[in-house]
N, C-alpha and C positions, 0 to 999 in steps of 0.2 A: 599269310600262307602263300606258299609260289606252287602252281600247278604246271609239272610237265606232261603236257601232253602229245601221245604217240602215238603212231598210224604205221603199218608196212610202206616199205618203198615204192609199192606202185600206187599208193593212193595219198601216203603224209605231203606231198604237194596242194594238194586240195581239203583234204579233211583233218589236218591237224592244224594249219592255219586258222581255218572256219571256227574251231572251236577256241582256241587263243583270241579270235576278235569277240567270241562270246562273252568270255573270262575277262575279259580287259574290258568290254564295254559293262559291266558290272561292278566296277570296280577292284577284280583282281589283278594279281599277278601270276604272267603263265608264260610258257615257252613252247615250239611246238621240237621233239625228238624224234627223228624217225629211228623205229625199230620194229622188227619183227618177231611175233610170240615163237613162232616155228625154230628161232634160233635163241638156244639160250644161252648164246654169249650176246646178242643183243641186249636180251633181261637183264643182263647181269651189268651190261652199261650201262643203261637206261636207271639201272635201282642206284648203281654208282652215280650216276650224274645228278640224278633226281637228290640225294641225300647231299652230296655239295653245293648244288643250288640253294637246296631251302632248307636242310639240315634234316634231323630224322623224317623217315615219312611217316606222316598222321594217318594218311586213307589210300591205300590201293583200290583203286574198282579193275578187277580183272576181266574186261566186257569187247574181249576181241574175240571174232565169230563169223565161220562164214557158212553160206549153206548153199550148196552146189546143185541149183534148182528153183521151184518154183515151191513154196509150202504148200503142202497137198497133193502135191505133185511127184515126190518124190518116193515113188516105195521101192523099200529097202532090197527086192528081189530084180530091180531094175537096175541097181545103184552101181555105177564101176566100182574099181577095187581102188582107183588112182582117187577118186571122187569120196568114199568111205575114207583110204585112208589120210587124205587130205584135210578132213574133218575133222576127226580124231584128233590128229596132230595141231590142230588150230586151237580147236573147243576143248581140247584136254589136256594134249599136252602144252598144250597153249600156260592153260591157268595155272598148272603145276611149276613149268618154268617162273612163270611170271610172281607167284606164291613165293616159290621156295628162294628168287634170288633176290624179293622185298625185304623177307624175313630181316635177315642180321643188319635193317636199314630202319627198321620200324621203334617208333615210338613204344614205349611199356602201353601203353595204352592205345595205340594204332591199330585200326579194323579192315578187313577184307570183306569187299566186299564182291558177290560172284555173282551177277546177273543171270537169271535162268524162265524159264516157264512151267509153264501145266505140261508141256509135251514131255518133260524128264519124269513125271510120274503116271502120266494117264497116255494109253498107246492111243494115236490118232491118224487113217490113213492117209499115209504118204508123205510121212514125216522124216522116213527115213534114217538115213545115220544122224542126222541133223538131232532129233528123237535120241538116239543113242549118245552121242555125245553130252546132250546137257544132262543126261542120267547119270554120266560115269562124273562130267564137272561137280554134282553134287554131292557125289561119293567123296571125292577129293575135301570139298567142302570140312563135310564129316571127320575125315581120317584126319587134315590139318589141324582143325578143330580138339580132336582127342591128342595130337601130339607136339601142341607149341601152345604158348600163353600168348598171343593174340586173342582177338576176337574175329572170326570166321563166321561171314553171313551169306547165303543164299541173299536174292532180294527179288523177288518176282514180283514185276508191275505189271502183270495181265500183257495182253498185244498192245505193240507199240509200234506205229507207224513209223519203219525205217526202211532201208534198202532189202534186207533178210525177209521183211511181209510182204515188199509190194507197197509199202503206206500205206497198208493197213493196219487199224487199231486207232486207241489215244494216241495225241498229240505229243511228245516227251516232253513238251514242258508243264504238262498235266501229274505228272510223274514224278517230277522232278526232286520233289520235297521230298518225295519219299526216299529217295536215295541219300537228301540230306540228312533228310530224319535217321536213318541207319550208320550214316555215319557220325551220327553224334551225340542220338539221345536214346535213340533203341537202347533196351537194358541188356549189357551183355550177359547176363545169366538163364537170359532169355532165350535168347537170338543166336551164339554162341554155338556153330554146328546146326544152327538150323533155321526155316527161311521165315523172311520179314517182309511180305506180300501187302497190297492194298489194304485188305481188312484191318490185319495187327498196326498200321501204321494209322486206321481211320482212327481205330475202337483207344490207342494213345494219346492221340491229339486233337481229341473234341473235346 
């Protein structure tokens, strides 16, 4: 399996390299693309290239996001409208583009997968658009879900120590499994429109 991996232009110097030496020093194969969610003629390269590379794609993880703040920090009555709609267009429209131009690349049996948290369903102060955003990504979830034969998953791993927390939370490679588990053995009749969190991933593989 060959994994492309992609970052916006102001960071794919730094963090799509990073994770290409991850993937190679494991044993895979990857590539680093820079592209951007915000544009989706990007997507639509990127699923193009991805699918000449290594042929159908098996797993999309659509886990690009940004949050313009500090979590907790953020409420929503504070929030510019440049800051809001920049958000939106990352975390939403982001996954939609990225969704809708994997589709006609995807394996019959290839899964999406949407990284999200507790802040899309439980309101938490000063979560802001950030909060808004992974509500509406898992809307999307759902609605992809009810109208293509994919398999469409939420996948919430609790906080995870990245740039977006601060480093806080678990470790991601504490996590890690679980994201493989969802793309491989979660049951799609399950999972399918809806999300595959710590628990559902514990209470399978013990």
């Amino acid at each position: 399996m060959r994994v492309p991996a992609s970052a916006r232009r102001s960071r794919a110097p730094s963090v799509a390299p990073a994770v290409v030496d991850d993937i190679e020093g494991g044993g895979g194969t990857a590539s680093a693309v820079r592209a951007d969610v915000r544009d989706e003629l990007d997507m639509e390269r990127l699923m193009e290239t991805a699918a000449r590379s290594g042929g159908e794609i098996d797993v999309l993880v659509a886990n690009a996001a940004v949050a313009h703040g500090t979590p907790g920090e953020m409420p929503a009555p504070e929030e510019s409208y440049a800051a809001f709609d920049d958000t939106l267009r990352t975390n939403v429209r982001g996954v939609f583009a990225a969704v809708k131009e994997a589709l006609p690349h995807m394996a019959d049996d290839g899964r999406i997968l949407v990284p999200s948290g507790s802040v899309a369903r439980e309101a938490k102060p000063g979560m802001g658009a950030y909060a808004v955003s992974k509500a509406a990504a898992e809307a999307l979830v759902r609605q992809f879900a009810a109208d293509c034969d994919r398999t469409v998953t939420v996948v919430d791993p609790g906080l995870v120590a990245t740039d977006l927390t601060g480093g806080q939370g678990r470790d991601p490679d504490d996590v890690a499994d679980l994201f493989v588990w969802a793309a491989t053995d979660a049951d799609p009749a399950e999972f399918d429109g809806d999300i595959a969190d710590l628990k559902a991933w514990k209470r399978a593989t013990r």
